[in-house]
C-alpha positions in Angstrom: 113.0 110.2 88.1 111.1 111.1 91.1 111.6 109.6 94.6 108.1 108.6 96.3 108.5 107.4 99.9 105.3 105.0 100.0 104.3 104.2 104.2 102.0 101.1 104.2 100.4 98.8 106.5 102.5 96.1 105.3 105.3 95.5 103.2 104.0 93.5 100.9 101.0 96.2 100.8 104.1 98.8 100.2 106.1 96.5 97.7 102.8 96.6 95.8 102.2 100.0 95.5 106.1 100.7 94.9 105.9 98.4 91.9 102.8 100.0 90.7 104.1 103.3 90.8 107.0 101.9 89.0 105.5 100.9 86.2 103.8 105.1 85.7 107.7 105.9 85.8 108.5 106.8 89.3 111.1 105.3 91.4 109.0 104.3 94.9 110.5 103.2 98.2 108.3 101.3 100.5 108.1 101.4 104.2 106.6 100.3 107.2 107.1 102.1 110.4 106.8 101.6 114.2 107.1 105.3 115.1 105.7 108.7 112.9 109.5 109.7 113.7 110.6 107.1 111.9 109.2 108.8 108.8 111.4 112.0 109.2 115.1 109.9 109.1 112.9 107.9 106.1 112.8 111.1 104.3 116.3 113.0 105.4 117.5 109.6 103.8 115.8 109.0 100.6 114.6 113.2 100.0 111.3 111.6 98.3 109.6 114.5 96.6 106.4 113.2 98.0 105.0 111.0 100.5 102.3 108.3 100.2 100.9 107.5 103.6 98.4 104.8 104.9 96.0 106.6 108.2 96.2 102.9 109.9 99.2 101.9 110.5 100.4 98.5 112.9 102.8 100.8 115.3 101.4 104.3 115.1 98.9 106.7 113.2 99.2 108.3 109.5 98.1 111.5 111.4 100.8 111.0 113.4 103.2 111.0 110.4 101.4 114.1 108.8 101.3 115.6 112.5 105.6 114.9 112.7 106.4 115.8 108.7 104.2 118.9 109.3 106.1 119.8 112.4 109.7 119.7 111.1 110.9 123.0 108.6 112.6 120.7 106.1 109.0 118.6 105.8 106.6 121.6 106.0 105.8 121.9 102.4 106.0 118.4 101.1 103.9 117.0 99.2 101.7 113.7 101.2 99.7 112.1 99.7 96.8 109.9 102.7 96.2 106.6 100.6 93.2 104.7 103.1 90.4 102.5 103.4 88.9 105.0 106.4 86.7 108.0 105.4 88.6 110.1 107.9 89.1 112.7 104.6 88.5 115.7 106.8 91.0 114.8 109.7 93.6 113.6 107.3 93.5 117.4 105.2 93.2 118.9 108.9 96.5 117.2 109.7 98.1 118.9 106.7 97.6 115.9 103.7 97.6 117.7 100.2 95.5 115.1 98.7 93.3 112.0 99.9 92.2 108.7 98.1 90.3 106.2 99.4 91.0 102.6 98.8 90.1 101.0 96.3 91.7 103.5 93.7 91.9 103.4 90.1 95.7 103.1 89.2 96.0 106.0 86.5 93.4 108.1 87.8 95.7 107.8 90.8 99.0 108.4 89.3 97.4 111.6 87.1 97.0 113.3 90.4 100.1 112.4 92.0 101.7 113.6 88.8 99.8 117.2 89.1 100.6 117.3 93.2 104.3 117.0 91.9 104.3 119.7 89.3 102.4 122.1 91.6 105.0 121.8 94.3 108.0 122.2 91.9 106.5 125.0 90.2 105.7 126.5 94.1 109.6 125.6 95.0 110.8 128.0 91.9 108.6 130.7 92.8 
């Protein structure tokens, strides 16, 4: 089962999400953070195979978070994944996202592309 590190605005917003994701067959962790730090010790402790990240956030920016996981050599090439309401598409791929959605989302629509992020990065991490 796959590890997904969601970031929300809100935990209930994250629980949501989690269960949602939960129910497609993935095991989802939710989070809300003060720093974009705080989503590197996040990911050295659950090693999600992808990240799910809101671009407004109540104690920092979800550029910041792709800015910090982009910066680090362990977080370089993992998969994240900008889940919003903004139409900032273009700054959030900038920032190094692999795929934006814009709230509202259609749940298997959603989870079919997640799904093909993941097996495009494992088959990149065998190569």
């Amino acid at each position: 089962m796959v590890c997904i590190l969601v970031i929300e605005t809100t935990e209930l917003n994250a629980q949501l999400l989690c269960e949602m994701l939960e129910l497609f067959g993935h095991r989802a962790v939710p989070a809300c953070i003060s720093r974009a730090s705080d989503a590197l010790t996040l990911v050295r402790m659950y090693q999600p195979r992808l990240v799910i990240t809101e671009l407004f956030l109540p104690h920092t920016s979800g550029l910041d978070v792709l800015r910090e996981l982009r910066a680090e050599h362990h977080t370089e090439s993992l998969p994240i994944v900008v889940l919003t309401t903004s139409d900032s598409q273009a700054e959030a791929m900038q920032a190094g996202a692999n795929l934006f959605v814009q709230k509202p989302f259609e749940a298997e629509q959603f989870v079919g592309e997640l799904n093909s992020l993941l097996v495009k990065y494992r088959s990149l991490s065998r190569s």
